[in-house]
N, C-alpha and C positions, 0 to 999 in steps of 0.2 A: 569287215573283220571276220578271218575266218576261227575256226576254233581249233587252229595253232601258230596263232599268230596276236599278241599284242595289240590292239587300237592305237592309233595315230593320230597326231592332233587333227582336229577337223571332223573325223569320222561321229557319226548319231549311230547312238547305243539307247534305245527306246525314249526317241526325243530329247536324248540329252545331247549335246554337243559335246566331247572333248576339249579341253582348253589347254593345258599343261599336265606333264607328271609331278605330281605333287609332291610326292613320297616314293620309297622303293625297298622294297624287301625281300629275303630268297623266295617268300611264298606269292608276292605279288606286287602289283604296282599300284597306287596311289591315284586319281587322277581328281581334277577340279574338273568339274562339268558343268556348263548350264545350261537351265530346259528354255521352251518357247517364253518364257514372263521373264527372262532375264536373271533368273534366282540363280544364284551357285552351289552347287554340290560337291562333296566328294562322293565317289564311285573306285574302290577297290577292285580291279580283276585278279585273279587267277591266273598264275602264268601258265602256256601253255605247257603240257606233261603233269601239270601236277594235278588234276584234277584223277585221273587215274589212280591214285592212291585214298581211298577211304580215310585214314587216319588225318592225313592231311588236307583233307575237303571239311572234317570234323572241328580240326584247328581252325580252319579259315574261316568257316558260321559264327564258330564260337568268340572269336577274338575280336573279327574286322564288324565295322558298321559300315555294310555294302551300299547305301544310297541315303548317306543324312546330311542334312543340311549344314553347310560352312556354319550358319549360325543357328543350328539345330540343338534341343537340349541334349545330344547323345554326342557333341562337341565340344571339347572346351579349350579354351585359350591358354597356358600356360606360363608364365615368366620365368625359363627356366635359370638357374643357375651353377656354374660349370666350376672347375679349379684346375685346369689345365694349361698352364703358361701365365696363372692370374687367372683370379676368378671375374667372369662376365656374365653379365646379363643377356639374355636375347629369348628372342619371344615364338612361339611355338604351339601348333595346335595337333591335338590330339581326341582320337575318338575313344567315349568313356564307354566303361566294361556293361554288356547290360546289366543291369541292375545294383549298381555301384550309388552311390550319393553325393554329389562334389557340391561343396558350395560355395560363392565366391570369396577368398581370402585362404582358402583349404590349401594345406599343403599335400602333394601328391608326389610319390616317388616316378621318375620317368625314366629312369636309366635303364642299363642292362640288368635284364634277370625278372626275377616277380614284380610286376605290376599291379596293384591289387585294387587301383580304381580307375584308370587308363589302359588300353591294347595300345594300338596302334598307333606311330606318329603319324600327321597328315602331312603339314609343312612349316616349314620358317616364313614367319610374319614382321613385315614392318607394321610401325603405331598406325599409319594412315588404312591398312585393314584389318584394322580390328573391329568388332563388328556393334550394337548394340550398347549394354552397361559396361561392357570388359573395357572399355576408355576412363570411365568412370572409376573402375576401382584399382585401376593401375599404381595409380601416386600413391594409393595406403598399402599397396601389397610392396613399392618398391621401397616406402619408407618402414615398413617391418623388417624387412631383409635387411638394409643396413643395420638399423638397430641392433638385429640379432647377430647381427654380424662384424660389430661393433671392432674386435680384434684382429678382424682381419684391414676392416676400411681403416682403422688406426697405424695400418702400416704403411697405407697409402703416405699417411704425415711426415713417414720415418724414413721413406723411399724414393718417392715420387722424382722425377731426374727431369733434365730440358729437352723439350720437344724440339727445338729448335735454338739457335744460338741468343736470339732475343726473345724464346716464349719457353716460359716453365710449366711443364702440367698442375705445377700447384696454383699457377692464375687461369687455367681452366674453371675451377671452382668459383661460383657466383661468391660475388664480394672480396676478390681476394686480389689486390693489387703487386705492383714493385715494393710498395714498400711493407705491406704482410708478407708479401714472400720469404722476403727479404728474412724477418722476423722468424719466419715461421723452420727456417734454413739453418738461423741462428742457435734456434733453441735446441734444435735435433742434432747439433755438434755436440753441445751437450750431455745430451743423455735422450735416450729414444723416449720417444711418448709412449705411456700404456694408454690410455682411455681418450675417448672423446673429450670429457670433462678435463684433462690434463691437459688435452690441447687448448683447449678456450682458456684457463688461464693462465698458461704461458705465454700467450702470441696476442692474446685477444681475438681472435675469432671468433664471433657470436655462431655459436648450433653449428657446431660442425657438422655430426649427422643429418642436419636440414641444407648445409651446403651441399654434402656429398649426395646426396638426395637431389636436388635441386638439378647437378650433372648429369645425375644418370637420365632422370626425365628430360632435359636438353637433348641429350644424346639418343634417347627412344623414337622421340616427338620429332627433331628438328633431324635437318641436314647437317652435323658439325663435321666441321673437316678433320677432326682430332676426336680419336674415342678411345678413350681412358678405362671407360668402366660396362663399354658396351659391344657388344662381337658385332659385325653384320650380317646377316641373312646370307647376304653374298658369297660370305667365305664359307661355309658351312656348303652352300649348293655348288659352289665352286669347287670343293675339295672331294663333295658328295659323302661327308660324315653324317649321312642320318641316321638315328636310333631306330 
């Protein structure tokens, strides 16, 4: 690599190997690396031209975490959640600002604009790398979010349409058969559901929010051929919307 030119997969940048672009941004590119012990890293460059500019060499100290580890404490896991076409889940790591505090279950804003305990994104994560404790606290972070988000997963009830001509995405949901659906179809000709608790006793659904719970971790964790409530890594790297 010369210094106007990008690294390339393969290429050793002081024993680290290149692996993929992780991430990408106007100021630089993102990379996974790993050294001789197998460890993974990210490693942000510099695109070339821009180093040239003081101000923006300033930004780039200040923002990026140039060489920490995927499972480094200046990393962290994110579960983010979106509202664009329906709101989804997908999972997402980012490098934390120096001297910022995140601690697991913390909520942190990652969008466009101020950041004020996160910089930079690294990459979109399936469940199977995620690294350490963050498998561990997943289930209570995604059962929060429903919870608190109770008015929105309550429209899933009021909405939810057939995936297929013999499969409804309300039998997506563990425990929910032909004939809860069925039920569940009925009740919402009626009159729409407000609450979780509205729901369970009109239809009999025990813990809706531990159903819809229950999908989303399906959907994080497993291969399901059907995702209701979860984006894929895929289509974000595919479309190339990184934050």
């Amino acid at each position: 690599m010369s210094g106007t030119t990008l690294p390339e997969i393969g290429d050793v940048i002081v024993n680290h190997t290149i692996l993929r672009v992780a991430g990408e941004g106007g100021m630089g590119v993102v990379y996974e690396v790993r050294d001789r012990l197998e460890r993974s890293f990210a490693l942000k460059v510099l695109r070339p031209g821009k180093a040239a500019d003081p101000n923006i060499v300033r930004e780039f100290k200040d923002e990026a975490v140039a060489t920490g580890s995927i499972d480094h404490e200046n990393v962290v896991t994110v579960l983010g959640q979106g509202e664009e076409n329906g709101r989804y889940f997908i999972l997402m790591e980012f490098a934390v600002r120096p001297g910022a505090q995140v601690e697991p279950g913390m909520k942190v804003y990652v969008g466009k604009g101020q950041r004020d305990h996160v910089s930079r994104f690294l990459r979109y994560l399936s469940h199977s790398e995620l690294r350490g404790p963050a498998q561990g606290h997943l289930e209570d972070t995604v059962k929060r979010a429903v919870v608190e988000g109770e008015e929105f997963f309550v429209q899933f009830f009021n909405e939810a349409r057939p995936v297929t001509t013999r499969l409804h995405q309300l039998e997506l949901l563990p425990g929910v058969g032909k004939k809860l659906m069925l039920k569940i179809l009925e009740e919402r000709r009626k009159r729409p559901f407000k609450s979780f608790s509205d729901v369970e006793e009109r239809t009999g659904l025990r813990n809706p929010p531990g159903a819809i719970r229950d999908r989303v971790m399906e959907e994080l964790t497993g291969d399901e051929r059907y995702l209701v409530f979860v984006a894929h890594k895929r289509i974000f790297e595919e479309d190339e919307l990184l934050v």
